[in-house]
C-alpha positions, 0 to 999 in steps of 0.5 A: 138121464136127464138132470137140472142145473139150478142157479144160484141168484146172486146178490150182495149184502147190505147187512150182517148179524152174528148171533151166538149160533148163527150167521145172518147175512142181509142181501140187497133182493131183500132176502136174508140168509141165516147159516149155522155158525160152527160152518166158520170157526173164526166167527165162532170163536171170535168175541162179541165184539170182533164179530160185530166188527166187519165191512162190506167189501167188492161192494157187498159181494163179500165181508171182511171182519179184520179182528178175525182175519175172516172173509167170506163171499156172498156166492159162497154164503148163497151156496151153503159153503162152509169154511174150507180152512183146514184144522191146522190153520184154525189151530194155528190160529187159535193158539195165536189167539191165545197168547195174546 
């Protein structure tokens, strides 16, 4: 049997956006990318403002929003990825957020 490898174009981001239920990435080919939120819990449960706060890091193969201690690559976006943080690190990190 026989099977295909598909590969995956790799771009950079020139843009993101965080709505209430999605994240949508802007890439440089001209696409844009919109993934269900829930995938990353830190962006979920951040405020409007820490979501609106990011960079563009490794030249855009990647964003770093800093409020939220959250990174994500492109390649990883592209190949509909989730977060991979376990629940304890995020339950962690919420009740860390909580106290302050």
């Amino acid at each position: 049997m026989s099977s295909s490898r598909v590969d995956i174009q790799v771009a950079n981001a020139t843009g993101v956006c965080v709505t209430d239920d999605h994240l949508v990435v802007d890439l440089d080919d001209g696409r844009s990318i919109s993934l269900p939120l829930s995938w990353y819990p830190r962006l979920y449960h951040g405020t409007p403002p820490e979501r609106a706060s990011y960079r563009l890091i490794g030249g855009g193969e990647g964003v770093h929003w800093p409020d939220l201690d959250e990174d994500l690559r492109v390649e990883d976006l592209l190949a509909g990825r989730r977060s991979q943080e376990s629940q304890a690190s995020l339950e962690n990190w919420l009740s860390a957020r909580s106290r302050s």
